[in-house]
C-alpha positions, -999 to 999 in steps of 0.1 A, spaced: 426 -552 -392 446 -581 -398 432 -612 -379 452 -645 -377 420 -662 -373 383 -652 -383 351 -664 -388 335 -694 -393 356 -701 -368 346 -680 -340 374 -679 -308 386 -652 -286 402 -633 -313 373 -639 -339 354 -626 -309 368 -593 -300 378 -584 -336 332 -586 -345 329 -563 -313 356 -539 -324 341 -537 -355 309 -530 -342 320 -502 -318 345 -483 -345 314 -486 -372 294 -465 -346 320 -444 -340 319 -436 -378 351 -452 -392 359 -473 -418 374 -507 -417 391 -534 -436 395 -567 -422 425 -590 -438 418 -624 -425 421 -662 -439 394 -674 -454 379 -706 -443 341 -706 -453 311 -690 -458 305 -656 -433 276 -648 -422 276 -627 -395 271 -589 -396 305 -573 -400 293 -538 -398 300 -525 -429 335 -536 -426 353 -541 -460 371 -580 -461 403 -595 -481 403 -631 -471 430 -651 -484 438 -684 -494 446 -703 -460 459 -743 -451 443 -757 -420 468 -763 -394 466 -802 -394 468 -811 -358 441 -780 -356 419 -778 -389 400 -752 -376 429 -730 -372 439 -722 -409 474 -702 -422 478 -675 -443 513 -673 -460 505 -643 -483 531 -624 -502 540 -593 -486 539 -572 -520 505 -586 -525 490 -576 -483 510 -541 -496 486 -539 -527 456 -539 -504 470 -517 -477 483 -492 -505 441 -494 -520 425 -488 -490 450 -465 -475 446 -468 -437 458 -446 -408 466 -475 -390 467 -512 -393 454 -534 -364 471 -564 -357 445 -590 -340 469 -620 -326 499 -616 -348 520 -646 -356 522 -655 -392 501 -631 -410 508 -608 -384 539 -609 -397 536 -602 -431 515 -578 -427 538 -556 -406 564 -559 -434 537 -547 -455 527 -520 -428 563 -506 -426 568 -507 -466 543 -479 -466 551 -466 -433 520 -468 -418 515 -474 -379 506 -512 -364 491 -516 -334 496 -552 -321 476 -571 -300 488 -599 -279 462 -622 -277 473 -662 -277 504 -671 -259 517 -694 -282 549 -699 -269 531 -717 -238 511 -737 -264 539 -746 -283 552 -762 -249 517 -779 -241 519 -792 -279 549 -813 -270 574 -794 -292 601 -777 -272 623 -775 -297 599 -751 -308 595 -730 -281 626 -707 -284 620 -702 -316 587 -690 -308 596 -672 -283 621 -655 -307 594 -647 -335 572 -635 -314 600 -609 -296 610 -597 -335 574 -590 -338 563 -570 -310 592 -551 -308 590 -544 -346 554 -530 -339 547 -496 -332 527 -499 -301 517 -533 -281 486 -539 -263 490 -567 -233 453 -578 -215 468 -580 -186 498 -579 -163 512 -611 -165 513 -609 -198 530 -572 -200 555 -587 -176 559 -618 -205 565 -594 -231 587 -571 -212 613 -602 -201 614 -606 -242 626 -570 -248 592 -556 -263 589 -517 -258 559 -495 -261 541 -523 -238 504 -506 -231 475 -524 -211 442 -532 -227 421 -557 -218 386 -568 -234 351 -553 -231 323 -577 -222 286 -578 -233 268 -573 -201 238 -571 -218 239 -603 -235 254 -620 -203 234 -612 -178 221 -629 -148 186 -621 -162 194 -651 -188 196 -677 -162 166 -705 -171 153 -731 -144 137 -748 -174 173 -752 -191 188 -761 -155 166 -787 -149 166 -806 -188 208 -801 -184 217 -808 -142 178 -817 -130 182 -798 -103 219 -803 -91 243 -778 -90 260 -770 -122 298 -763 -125 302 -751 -156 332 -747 -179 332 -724 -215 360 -727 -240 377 -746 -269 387 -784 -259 424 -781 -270 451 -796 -246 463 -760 -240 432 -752 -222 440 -783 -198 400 -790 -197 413 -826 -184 422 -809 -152 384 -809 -147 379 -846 -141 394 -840 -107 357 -823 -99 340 -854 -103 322 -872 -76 311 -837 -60 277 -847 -45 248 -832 -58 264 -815 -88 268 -819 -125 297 -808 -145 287 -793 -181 312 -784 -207 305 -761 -235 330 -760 -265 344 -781 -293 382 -788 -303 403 -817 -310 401 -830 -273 366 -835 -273 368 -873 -279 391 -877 -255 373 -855 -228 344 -872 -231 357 -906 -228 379 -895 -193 352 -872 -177 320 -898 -191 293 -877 -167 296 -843 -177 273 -830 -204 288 -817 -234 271 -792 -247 292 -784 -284 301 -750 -296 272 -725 -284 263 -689 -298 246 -659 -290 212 -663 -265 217 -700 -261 255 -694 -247 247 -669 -226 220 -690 -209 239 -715 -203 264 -692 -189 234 -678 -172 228 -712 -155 260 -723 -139 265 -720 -102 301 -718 -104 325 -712 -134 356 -733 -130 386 -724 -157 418 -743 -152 439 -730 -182 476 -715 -170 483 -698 -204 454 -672 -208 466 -638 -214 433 -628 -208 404 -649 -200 375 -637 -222 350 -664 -206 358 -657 -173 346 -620 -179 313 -632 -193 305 -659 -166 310 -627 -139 290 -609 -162 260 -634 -160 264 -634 -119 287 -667 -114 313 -675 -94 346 -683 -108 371 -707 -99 404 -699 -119 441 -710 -116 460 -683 -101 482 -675 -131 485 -651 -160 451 -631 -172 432 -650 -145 448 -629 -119 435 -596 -132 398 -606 -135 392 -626 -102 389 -615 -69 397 -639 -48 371 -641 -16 354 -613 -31 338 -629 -65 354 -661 -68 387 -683 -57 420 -684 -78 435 -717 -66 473 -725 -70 487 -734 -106 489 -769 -110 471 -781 -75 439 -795 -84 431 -809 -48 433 -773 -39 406 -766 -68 386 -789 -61 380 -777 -26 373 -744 -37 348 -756 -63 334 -777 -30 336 -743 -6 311 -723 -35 290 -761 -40 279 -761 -4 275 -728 5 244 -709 -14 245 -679 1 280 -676 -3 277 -683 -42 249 -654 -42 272 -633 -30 303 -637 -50 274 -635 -80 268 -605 -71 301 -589 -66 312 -603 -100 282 -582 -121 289 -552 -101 326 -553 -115 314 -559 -150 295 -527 -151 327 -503 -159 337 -533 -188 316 -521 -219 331 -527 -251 323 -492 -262 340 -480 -234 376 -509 -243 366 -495 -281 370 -458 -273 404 -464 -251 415 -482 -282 412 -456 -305 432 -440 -277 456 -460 -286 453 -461 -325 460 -424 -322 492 -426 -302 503 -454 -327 507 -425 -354 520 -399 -338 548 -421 -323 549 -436 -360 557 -404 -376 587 -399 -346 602 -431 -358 601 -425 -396 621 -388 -381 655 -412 -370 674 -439 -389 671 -461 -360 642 -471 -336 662 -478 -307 675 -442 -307 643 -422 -307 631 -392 -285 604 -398 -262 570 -383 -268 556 -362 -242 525 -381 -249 539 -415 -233 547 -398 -197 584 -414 -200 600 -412 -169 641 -415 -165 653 -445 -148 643 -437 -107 669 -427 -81 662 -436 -43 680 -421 -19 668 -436 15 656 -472 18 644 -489 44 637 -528 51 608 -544 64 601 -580 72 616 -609 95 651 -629 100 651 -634 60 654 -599 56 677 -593 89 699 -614 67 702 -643 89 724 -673 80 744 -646 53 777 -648 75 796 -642 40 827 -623 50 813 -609 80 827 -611 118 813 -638 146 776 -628 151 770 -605 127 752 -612 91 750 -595 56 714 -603 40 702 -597 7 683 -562 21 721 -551 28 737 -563 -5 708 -544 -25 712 -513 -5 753 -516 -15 739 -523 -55 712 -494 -48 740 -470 -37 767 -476 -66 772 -448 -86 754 -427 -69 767 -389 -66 753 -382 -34 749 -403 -1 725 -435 -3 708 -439 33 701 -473 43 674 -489 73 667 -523 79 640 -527 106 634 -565 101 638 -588 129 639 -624 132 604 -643 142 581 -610 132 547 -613 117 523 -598 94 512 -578 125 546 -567 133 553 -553 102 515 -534 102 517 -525 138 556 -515 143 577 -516 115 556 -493 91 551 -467 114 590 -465 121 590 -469 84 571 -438 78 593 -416 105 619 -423 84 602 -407 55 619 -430 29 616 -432 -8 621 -471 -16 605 -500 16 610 -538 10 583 -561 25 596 -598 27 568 -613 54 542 -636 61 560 -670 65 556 -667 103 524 -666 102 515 -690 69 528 -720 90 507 -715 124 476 -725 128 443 -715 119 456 -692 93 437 -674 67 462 -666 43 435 -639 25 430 -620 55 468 -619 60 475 -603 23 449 -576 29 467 -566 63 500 -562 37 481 -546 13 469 -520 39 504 -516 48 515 -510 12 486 -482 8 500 -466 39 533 -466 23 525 -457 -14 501 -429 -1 530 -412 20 548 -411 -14 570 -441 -11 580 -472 -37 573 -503 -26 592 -534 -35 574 -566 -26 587 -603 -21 568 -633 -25 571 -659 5 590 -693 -7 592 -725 10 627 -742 13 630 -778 -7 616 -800 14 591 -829 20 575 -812 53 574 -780 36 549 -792 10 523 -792 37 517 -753 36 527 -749 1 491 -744 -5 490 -718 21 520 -699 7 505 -699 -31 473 -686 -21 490 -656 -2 512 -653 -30 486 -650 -52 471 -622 -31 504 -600 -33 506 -601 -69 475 -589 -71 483 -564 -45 517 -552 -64 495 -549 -94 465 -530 -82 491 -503 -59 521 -502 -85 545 -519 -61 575 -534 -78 571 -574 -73 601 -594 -66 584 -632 -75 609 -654 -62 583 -684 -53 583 -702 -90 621 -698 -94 633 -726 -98 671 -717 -82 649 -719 -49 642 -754 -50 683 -761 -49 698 -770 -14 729 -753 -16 705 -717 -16 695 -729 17 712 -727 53 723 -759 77 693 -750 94 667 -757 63 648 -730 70 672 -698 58 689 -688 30 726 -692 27 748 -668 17 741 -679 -20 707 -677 -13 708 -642 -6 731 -628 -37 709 -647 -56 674 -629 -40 692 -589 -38 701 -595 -74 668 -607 -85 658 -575 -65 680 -553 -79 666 -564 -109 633 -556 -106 643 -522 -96 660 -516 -128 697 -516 -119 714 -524 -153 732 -558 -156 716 -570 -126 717 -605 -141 751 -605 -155 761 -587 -123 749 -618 -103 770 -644 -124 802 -623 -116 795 -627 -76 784 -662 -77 821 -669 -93 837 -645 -71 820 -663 -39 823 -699 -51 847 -710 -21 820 -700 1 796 -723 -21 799 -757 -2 770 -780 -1 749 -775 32 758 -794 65 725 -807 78 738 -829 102 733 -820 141 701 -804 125 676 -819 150 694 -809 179 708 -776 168 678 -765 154 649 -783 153 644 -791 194 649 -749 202 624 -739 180 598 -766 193 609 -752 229 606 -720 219 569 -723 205 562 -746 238 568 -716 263 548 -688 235 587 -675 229 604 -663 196 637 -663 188 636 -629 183 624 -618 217 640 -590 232 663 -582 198 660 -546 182 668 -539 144 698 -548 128 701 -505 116 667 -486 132 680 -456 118 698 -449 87 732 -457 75 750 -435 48 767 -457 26 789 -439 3 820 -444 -15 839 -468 -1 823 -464 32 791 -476 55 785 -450 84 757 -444 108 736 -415 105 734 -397 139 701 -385 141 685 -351 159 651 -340 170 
């Protein structure tokens, strides 16, 4: 194991690497930890041979220290201990080296992406630095035989940078030692004296944005604690002067205090992971966690916690308030959160590593077979599946998906729509006919699509359905935007059980100043359908943080539908995430091709044309898109050259 940090400095790598080391000793193999070496260990490494190397401390970080060892000399101590595979805990610098060292003697590496540096090159201040991180760390993952992502954000990070043989492994928790049997009324009251305690676990670095949690001050009857050390600390406790800072806790007296928190608040957007957030559900708490990156994958939002929107900490703190003042609430969120713990053990994240470890070598021996890695046969082993071929798709949602506004080329009345242009992209080059449905209809709701669309859907029997929906809905009133995702997600079960791929669309909000009044709404039910997409295998079309949706001219005179633009630029994006090859390169060529259609939008007449209707409309409980069937309720054949409807029988 080659660890780019170890102890006496003990973080989420040190972490893990000590309980994998525990778990493979029990499991009767041997182990060799290459690591930097910074101090005096103490800690039981279970029998685990070390090399520690000279190291620098990293001077804005001391207690992150360097290794530049010589490749010949990491080869040396490879060649003596003579492994079956080399674990790569974190890899950056030594990471690196020790791969060339790996591949000199053509042994398997297994590498673990842990620390998202390329984000924490960015919250450093050093963007210069950031492509060339982003570069190193690309070179390195793709250079390594097999690499393990925690979670799905970050497998979808590393996939946008190229890296192949992508696997998902998260981290085991302790349940045993975070437990809610820890919690302590004698250490809640010396710490909050009887208040509630919103607690916070981590290392006080600026990439951990713990500053974000002075916007929970002032919450009546509570007291913020903040367990950890770093090189922010000073700073922290001079802006946030009535928390209680704890320092760096170990062992029994970290897990009571985890034990003792009422709610878990974590506010960092660049966790692959989220180590502490496992270990506060562990102990029974709460957590409130940005809804971005590892996060995602560990909290249930309404279920065992709240994942609040990226970057909105008025929408945090009312989530921390929500848990605050409702007890029986808390109690039950508690309880979810240990019951989802129980399947976590690290024996059991151990044994599916070795898993792992074991496909690294036979897929190591493949390679070492061919000149070149790029050209290698795929091993039964990894259940490679060719690039899929859909032959009938049908599209679900409202007037975005109708295609409204997309009068590109089209006659007086009639519109295009990104659906259409994917189905056109979907269909190229294929040798049979491509069938084609689009069931959306202007003004429709989540209900719609649940009630109507999906059944239709399902008569249809089709192998690929877009959902774009929920917009309609996220700017009424009274609107629960949880209890609208699970309503989609029941309709993507439906769909995925009867056999179907599923692509799903995030709702976006068009680029203005009224529109930022249900932009909370709209993250929070985004949230919920990436969570959805990753928990069915839907394909996820995330168009709500791109920033080409925040330009006007991708938005109609109306302000409220896409343009033409606006619509290439979604079926591309699409079309991407479906795998069709140049997708990108593809949409550059269209967006020259259409640039006379390109003009900067026309708002004027805007209140009149379109504004006063629609407040009519609403007055008298009508919809624009009352008494209006589907643009194609039955399929289309589009072949070569030609678009043709199906006539259907029976």
């Amino acid at each position: 194991m080659l660890a780019e940090s170890f102890l006496p400095h003990m973080n989420g790598v040190t972490g893990s690497v000590l309980h994998v080391l525990r778990h493979l000793a029990d499991a009767g193999h041997e182990t060799l930890v290459i690591a930097p070496k910074a101090g005096d260990i103490e800690a039981d490494l279970h029998g685990a041979q070390t090399a520690l190397l000279r190291s620098v401390p990293l001077p804005s970080y001391p207690e992150v220290r360097v290794v530049f060892a010589r490749a010949a000399h990491l080869t040396e101590i490879l060649r003596s201990f003579a492994p079956d595979v080399v674990h790569l805990a974190s890899p950056f610098v030594l990471g690196w080296q020790g791969l060339a060292a790996a591949d000199a003697l053509r042994i398997p590496t297994v590498a673990v992406y842990q620390t998202d540096v390329i984000a924490y090159a960015e919250k450093y201040g050093m963007p210069r630095a950031t492509a060339l991180v982003s570069s190193h760390i690309a070179r390195l993952h793709r250079r390594a035989t097999v690499t393990l992502a925690p979670s799905a954000a970050s497998m979808r990070q590393l996939s946008d940078l190229g890296v192949d043989r992508l696997r998902l492994w998260g981290r085991g928790v302790d349940a045993e030692r975070f437990s809610p049997l820890r919690r302590s009324e004698t250490w809640r009251e010396q710490i909050a004296d009887g208040r509630t305690v919103i607690g916070y676990v981590g290392r006080l670095a600026p990439e951990k944005q713990v500053a974000d949690l002075a916007a929970l001050a002032g919450i009546p009857g509570t007291r913020l604690v903040i367990v950890g050390d770093g090189p922010s600390r000073a700073g922290l406790e001079a802006s946030i002067p009535d928390a209680a800072f704890l320092g760096h806790l170990t062992g029994a007296a970290l897990a009571e205090a985890m034990a003792g928190f009422d709610v878990f608040v974590h506010p960092g957007e660049s966790e692959t992971f989220g180590q502490t957030i496992q270990e506060a559900l562990a102990s029974g708490v709460p957590v409130v966690a940005t809804g971005v990156g590892g996060p995602v994958d560990l909290v249930r939002s309404s279920i065992d916690g709240w994942l609040y929107r990226p970057g909105d900490l008025d929408d945090m703190r009312r989530r921390v308030e929500d848990l605050v003042g409702d007890p029986a609430k808390r109690i039950a969120f508690g309880a979810a959160a240990r019951d989802a713990m129980t399947d976590r053990s690290w024996a059991r994240t151990v044994d599916r590593l070795t898993g792992h470890y074991r496909q690294a070598i036979r897929l190591r021996a493949m390679d070492d077979s061919l000149l070149v890695r790029g050209t290698q046969r795929p091993d039964p082993a990894e259940h490679v599946e060719p690039p899929q071929s859909w032959r009938r798709f049908v599209a679900l949602g409202d007037s975005l998906t109708e295609g409204l506004c997309d009068s590109s080329r089209m006659n007086a009345g009639e519109y295009r729509g990104w659906a259409d242009r994917l189905a056109q992209l979907l269909a190229h080059g294929q040798n049979g006919p491509f069938r084609y449905a689009n069931l959306a209809v202007r003004s429709r709701r989540v209900a719609d699509l649940v009630e109507q669309q999906v059944p239709a859907a399902l008569a249809l029997r089709p192998d690929l359905v877009s959902i774009l929906i929920g917009a309609n809905d996220l700017v009424g009133t009274a609107v629960d935007p949880a209890a609208l995702a699970a309503r989609v997600e029941g309709a993507v079960r439906r769909l995925r059980e009867a056999g179907a791929d599923v692509l799903l669309v995030t709702t976006f909000l068009p680029p203005r100043r009224a529109a930022k009044l249900f932009a909370r709404r709209f993250g929070e039910y985004n949230v919920h359908l990436r969570r959805i997409a990753d928990q069915t295998g839907a394909r996820l079309v995330d168009i709500e943080p791109q920033p080409a949706m925040r330009e006007s001219a991708m938005w109609a005179d109306d302000r409220v539908h896409l343009r033409s633009g606006g619509h290439r630029f979604l079926a591309y994006r699409a079309a991407a995430a479906l795998g069709v090859p140049d997708a990108v390169e593809l949409a550059d060529l269209d967006a020259v091709l259409h640039s006379e259609e390109d003009e900067p939008a026309n708002p004027s007449g805007w209140f009149t044309r379109d504004a006063l209707p629609w407040v009519w409309r609403r007055l008298r409980g009508r919809t624009a898109g009352d008494g209006l069937s589907a643009k194609h309720d039955g399929y289309v054949v589009i072949g070569r050259g030609e678009v043709r409807t199906e006539t259907r029988t029976g």
